[in-house]
VEXZASE-885758 format. One line per field, with one value per residue (C-alpha): residue number from 1; x, y, z. Coordinates in Angstrom, 3 decimals. Each point is the difference from the previous one (the first is absolute). Layout:
REM residues N
num: NUM, ...
c1: X, ...
c2: Y, ...
c3: Z, ...
//
This chain:
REM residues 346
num: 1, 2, 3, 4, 5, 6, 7, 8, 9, 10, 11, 12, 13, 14, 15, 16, 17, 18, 19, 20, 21, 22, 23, 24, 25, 26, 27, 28, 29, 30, 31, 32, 33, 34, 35, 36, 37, 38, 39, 40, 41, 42, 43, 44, 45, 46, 47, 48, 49, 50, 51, 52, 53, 54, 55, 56, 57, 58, 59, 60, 61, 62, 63, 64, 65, 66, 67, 68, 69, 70, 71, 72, 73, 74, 75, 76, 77, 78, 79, 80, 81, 82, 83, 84, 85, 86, 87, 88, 89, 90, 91, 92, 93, 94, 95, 96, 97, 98, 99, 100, 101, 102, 103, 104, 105, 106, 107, 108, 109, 110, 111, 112, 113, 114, 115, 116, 117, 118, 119, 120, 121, 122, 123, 124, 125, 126, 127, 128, 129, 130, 131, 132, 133, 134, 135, 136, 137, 138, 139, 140, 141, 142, 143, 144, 145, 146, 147, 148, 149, 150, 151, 152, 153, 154, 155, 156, 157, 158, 159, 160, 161, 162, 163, 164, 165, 166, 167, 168, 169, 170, 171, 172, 173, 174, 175, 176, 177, 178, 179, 180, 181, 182, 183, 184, 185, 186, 187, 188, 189, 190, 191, 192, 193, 194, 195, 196, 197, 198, 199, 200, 201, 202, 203, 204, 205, 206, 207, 208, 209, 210, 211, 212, 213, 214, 215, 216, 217, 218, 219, 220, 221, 222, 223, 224, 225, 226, 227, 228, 229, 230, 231, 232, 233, 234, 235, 236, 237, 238, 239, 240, 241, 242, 243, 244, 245, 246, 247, 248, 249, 250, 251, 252, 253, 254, 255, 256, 257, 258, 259, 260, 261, 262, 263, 264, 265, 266, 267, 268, 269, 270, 271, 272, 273, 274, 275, 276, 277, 278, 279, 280, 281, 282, 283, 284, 285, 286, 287, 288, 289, 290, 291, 292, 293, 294, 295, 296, 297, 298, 299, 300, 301, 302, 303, 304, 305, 306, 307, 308, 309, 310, 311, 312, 313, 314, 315, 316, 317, 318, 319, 320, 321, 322, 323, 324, 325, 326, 327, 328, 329, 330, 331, 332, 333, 334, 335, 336, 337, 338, 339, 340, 341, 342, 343, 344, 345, 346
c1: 121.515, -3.166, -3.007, -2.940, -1.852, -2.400, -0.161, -2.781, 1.123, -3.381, 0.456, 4.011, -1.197, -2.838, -2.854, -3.011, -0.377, -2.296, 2.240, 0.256, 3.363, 0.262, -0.496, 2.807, 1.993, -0.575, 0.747, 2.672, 1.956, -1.016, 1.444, 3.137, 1.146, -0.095, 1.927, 2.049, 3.702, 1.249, -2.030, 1.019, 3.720, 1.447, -3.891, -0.037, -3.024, -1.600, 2.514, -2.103, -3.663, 0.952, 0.657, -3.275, -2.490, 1.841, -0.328, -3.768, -0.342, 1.662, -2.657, -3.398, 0.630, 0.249, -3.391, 0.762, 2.502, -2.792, -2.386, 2.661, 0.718, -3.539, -0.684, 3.669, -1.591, -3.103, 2.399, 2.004, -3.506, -1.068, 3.564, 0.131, -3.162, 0.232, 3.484, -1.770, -3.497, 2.704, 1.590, -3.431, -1.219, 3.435, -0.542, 3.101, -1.146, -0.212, 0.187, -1.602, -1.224, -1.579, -0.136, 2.799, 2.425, 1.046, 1.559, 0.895, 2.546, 1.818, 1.814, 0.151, -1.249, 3.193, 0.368, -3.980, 1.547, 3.442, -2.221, -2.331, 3.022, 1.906, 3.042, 1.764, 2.120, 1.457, -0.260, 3.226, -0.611, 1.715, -1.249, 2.643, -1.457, 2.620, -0.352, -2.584, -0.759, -1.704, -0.831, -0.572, -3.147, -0.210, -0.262, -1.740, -3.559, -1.032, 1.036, -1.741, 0.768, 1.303, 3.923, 2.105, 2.906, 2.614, -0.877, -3.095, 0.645, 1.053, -2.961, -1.971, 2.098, -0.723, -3.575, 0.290, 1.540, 1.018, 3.777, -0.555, -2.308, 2.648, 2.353, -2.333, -1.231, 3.482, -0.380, -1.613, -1.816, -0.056, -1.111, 2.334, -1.756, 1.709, -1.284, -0.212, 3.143, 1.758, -1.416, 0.630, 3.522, 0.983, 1.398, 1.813, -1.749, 1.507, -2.386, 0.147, -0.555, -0.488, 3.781, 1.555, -0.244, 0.486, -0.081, -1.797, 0.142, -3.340, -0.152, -1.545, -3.072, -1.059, -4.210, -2.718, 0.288, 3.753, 1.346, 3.860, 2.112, 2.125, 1.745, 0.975, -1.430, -3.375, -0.779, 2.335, -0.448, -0.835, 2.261, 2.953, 1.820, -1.697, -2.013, -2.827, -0.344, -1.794, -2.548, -1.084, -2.996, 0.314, -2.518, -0.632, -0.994, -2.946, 1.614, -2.693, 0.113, 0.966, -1.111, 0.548, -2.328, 1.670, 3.964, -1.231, -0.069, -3.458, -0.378, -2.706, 0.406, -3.303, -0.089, -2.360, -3.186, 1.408, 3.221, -2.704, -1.210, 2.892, 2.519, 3.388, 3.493, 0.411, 2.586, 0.568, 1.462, 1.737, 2.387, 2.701, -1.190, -2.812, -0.525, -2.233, -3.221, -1.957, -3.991, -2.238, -2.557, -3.464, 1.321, -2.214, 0.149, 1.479, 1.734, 3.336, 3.143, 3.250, 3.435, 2.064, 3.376, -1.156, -1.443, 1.794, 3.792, -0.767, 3.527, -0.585, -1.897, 1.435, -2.828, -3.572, -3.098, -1.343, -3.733, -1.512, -3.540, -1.545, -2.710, -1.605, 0.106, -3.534, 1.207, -1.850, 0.373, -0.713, 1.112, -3.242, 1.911, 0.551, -3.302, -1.216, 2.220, -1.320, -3.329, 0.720, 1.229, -2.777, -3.046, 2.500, 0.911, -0.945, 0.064, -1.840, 1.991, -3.427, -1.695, 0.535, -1.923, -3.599, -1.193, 0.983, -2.647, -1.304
c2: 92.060, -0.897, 2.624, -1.955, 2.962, 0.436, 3.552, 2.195, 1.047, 2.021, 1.810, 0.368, 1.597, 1.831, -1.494, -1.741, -3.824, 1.311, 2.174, 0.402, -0.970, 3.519, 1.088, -2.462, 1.083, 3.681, -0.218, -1.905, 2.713, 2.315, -1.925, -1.006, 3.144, 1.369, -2.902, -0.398, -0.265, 2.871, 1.853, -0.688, -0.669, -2.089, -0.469, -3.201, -0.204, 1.612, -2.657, -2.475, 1.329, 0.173, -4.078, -0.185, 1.829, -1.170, -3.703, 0.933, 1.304, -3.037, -2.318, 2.320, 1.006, -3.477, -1.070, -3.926, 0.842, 2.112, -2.847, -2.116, 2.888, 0.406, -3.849, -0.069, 2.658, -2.220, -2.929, 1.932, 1.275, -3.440, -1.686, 2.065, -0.688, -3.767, 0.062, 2.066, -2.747, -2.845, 1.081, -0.301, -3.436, -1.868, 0.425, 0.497, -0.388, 3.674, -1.060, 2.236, 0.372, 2.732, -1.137, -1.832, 1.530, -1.789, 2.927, -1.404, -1.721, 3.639, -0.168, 3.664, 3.470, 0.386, -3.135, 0.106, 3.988, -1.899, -2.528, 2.293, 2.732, -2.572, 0.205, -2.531, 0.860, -2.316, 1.181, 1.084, 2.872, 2.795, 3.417, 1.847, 1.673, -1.581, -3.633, -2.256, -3.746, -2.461, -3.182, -2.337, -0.777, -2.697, 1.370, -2.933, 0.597, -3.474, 0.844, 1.837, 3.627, -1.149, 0.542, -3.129, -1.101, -2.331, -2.837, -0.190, 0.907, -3.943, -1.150, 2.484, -0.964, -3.761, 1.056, 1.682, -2.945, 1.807, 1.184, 2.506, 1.435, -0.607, 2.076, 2.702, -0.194, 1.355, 3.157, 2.466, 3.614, 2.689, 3.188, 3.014, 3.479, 3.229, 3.707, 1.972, 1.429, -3.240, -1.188, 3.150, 0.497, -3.546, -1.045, -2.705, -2.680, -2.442, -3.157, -2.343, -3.895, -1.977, 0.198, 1.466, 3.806, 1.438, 3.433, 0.709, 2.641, 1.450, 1.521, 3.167, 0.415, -3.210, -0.217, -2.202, -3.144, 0.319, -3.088, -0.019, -4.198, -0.835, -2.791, -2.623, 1.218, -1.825, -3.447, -3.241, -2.730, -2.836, -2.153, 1.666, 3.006, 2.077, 3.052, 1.610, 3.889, 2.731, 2.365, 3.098, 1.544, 3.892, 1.818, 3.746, 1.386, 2.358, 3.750, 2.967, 1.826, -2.579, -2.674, -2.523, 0.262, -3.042, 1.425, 3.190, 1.757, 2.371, 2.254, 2.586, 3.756, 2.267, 3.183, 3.507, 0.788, 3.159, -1.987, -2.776, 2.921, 2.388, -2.546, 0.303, -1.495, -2.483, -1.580, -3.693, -2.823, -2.158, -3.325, 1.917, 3.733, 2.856, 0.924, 3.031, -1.033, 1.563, -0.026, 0.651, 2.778, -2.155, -3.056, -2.606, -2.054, -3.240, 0.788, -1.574, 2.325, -1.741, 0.634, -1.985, -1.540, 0.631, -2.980, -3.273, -1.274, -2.687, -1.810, -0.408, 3.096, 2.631, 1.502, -0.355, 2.945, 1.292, 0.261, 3.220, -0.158, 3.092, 0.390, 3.511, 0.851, 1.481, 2.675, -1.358, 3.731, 3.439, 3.684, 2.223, 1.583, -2.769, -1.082, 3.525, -0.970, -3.499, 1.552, 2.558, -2.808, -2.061, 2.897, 0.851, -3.705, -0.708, -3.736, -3.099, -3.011, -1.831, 1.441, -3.754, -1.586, 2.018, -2.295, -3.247, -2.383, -3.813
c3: 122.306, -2.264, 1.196, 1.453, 0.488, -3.131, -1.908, -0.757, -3.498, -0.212, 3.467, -1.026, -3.517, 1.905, -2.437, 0.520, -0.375, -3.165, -1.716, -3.475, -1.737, -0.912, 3.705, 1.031, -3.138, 0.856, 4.055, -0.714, -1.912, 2.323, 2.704, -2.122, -0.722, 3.682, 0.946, -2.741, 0.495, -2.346, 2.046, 2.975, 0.358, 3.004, 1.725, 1.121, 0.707, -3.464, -1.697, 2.095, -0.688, -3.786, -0.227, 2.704, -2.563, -3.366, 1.597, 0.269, -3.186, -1.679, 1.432, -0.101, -3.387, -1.772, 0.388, 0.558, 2.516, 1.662, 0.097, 1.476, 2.725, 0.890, 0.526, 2.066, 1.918, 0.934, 0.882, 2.134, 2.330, -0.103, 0.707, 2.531, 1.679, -0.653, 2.162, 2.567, 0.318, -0.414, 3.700, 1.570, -1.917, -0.454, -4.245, -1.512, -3.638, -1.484, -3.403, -2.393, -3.260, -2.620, -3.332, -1.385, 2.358, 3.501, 1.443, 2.913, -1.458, 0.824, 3.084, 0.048, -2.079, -1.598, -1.193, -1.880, -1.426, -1.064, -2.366, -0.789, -1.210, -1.784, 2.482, 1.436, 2.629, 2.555, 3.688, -0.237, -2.193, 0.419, 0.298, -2.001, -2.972, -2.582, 1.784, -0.311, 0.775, -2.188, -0.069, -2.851, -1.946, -2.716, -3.823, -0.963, -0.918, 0.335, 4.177, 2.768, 1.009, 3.052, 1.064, 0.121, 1.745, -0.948, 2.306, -1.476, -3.584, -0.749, 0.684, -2.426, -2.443, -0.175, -0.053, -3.073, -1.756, -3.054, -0.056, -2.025, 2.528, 2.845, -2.108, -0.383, 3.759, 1.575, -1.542, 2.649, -0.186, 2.809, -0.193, 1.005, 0.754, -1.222, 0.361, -3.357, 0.595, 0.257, -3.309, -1.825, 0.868, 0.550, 3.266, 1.535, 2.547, 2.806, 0.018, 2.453, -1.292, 2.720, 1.649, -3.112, -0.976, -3.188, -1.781, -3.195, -2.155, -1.230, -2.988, -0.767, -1.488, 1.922, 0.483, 1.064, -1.462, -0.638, 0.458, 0.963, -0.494, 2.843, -1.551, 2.581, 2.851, -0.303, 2.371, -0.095, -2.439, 2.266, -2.586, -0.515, 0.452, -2.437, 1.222, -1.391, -0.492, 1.696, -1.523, 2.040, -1.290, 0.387, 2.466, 0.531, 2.560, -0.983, -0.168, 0.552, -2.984, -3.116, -1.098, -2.951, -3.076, -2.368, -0.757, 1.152, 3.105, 0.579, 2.893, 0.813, -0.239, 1.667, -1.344, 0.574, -2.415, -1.082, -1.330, -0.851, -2.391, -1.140, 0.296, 1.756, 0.470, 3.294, 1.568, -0.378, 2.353, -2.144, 1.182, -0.269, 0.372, -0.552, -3.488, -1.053, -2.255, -2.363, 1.548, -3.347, 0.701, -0.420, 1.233, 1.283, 3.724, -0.428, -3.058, -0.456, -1.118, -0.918, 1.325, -2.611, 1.177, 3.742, 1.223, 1.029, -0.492, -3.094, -0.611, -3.724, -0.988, 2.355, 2.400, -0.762, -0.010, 3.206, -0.039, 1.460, 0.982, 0.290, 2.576, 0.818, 3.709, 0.839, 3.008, 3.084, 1.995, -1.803, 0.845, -0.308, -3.176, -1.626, 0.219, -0.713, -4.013, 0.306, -0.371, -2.759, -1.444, 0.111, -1.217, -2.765, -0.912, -3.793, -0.050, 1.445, -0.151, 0.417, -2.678, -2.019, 2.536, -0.868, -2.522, 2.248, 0.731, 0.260
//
């Protein structure tokens, strides 16, 4: 059943309606890899709190979705309220506005997170991981965004007037949401079309923006028998340590100031494994080292690079010795990294 209930992705993230993008980004994996599945084998209830934050994170880190989220939000109070003052004055017209937007067009919260998400599932959907309902939505650009059905379908077609168009207007797109170790490894998919259900194989090395043909499984020519195809743009869901950098995957890796300044060998996640890497003594924070092969599945090429970004974990609680070294350190310390910024001025 659709949730009518409308979700604090702020309070669910534990962030303030001001927060940074790098204060969602950084709660987020915090959050994500607490809750994270691998982590937590056979908890439902972790499984559950994983899609709850990642869900968040999806919409407060995209900065248009955000501003849609936020102006929901407002809708919702005032909705609300309206509904409330209508009982007591015999108004039933809530209708409102912000912007461009009517969002109470939205008979529910799930529905405005569906659109906003770029899914398209059908009440029906199922809540098995490997099935997932979709509806269809017209490839034409000359069309709206909005999901047609085949009784109404003739009658956009005779509006476009151009069979050409009408050819091109029964293809559909859907999105279809995979974690990152569904696209990395391939997997296979039950959709559900309306009342017809299908598997597809997904490939690996599959990323955003992959887009995977269905042929014959897109909407009904209205004059004939011949049926369009389906496209279903690929989704991830965001994971809590990599991310996408073009072909190549970048994480990042904190380590120590001593190791910061002697160097050292550390221990690697990888997609399929830890690897040991080389840490140059002197290295910098926010340098980028380069694990070559390591990074994503890449049907043509093999595997791609995985990105390490190095960032230098300042210790936030000392032992009295080691702040006892930490100030040897620092009367015996023979160079200034500011020293280029004496002769700095207007």
């Amino acid at each position: 059943m659709p949730s009518t209930e409308f979700k604090d992705y702020y309070a669910i993230l534990g962030v303030s309606k001001t927060a940074s993008a790098d204060e969602i980004k950084k709660q987020f994996r915090k959050l994500a890899l607490k809750y994270h599945p691998d982590r937590n084998q056979g908890n439902k209830a972790a499984e559950a709190k994983f899609k709850e934050i990642s869900e968040a994170y999806e919409v407060l880190s995209d900065t248009d979705k955000r501003s849609k989220y936020d102006r929901f939000g407002q809708y919702w109070q005032q909705n609300t309220a309206a509904r409330y003052s209508s009982r007591n004055t015999n108004n039933t017209n809530t209708r409102v506005d912000f912007g461009n937007t009517d969002f109470s067009q939205y008979g529910n919260f799930e529905d405005f997170i569906n659109e906003l998400l770029g899914r398209f599932s059908t009440p029906g959907t199922s809540s098995s991981n490997n099935s997932q309902s979709y509806s269809y939505q017209t490839s034409n650009k000359a069309s709206s965004k909005s999901s047609y059905s085949n009784s109404n379908f003739s009658s956009h077609f005779q509006d476009l007037g151009d069979f050409g168009q009408q050819t091109a207007s029964i293809n559909s797109e859907a999105s279809i949401n995979l974690s990152f170790s569904e696209a990395f490894r391939g997997t296979t998919k039950r959709l559900t079309l309306g009342t017809e259900t299908v598997e597809v194989r997904i490939p690996a090395g599959a990323k955003p923006g992959t887009r995977i043909r269905l042929a014959g499984k897109g909407q009904h020519s209205p004059y004939g028998q011949r049926r369009g195809d389906l496209y279903l743009n690929v989704k991830l869901s965001p994971h809590s340590f990599f991310d996408f950098e073009g072909d190549n995957l970048v994480c990042e890796v904190p380590i120590t100031p001593d190791e910061a300044v002697l160097g050292s060998s550390i221990s690697i996640p990888t997609p399929d494994g830890t690897v040991s890497m080389k840490v140059p003594a002197g290295i910098s924070s926010g340098q980028v080292l380069r694990l070559r092969g390591k990074g994503w599945s890449s049907p043509k090429s093999g595997r791609t690079d995985q990105l390490v970004r190095i960032i230098i974990a300042t210790p936030k609680q000392i032992t009295s010795r080691e702040r006892e070294y930490y100030e040897k350190i620092r009367n015996i310390r023979s160079e200034n990294p500011r020293d280029s910024l004496r002769n700095i001025s207007l």
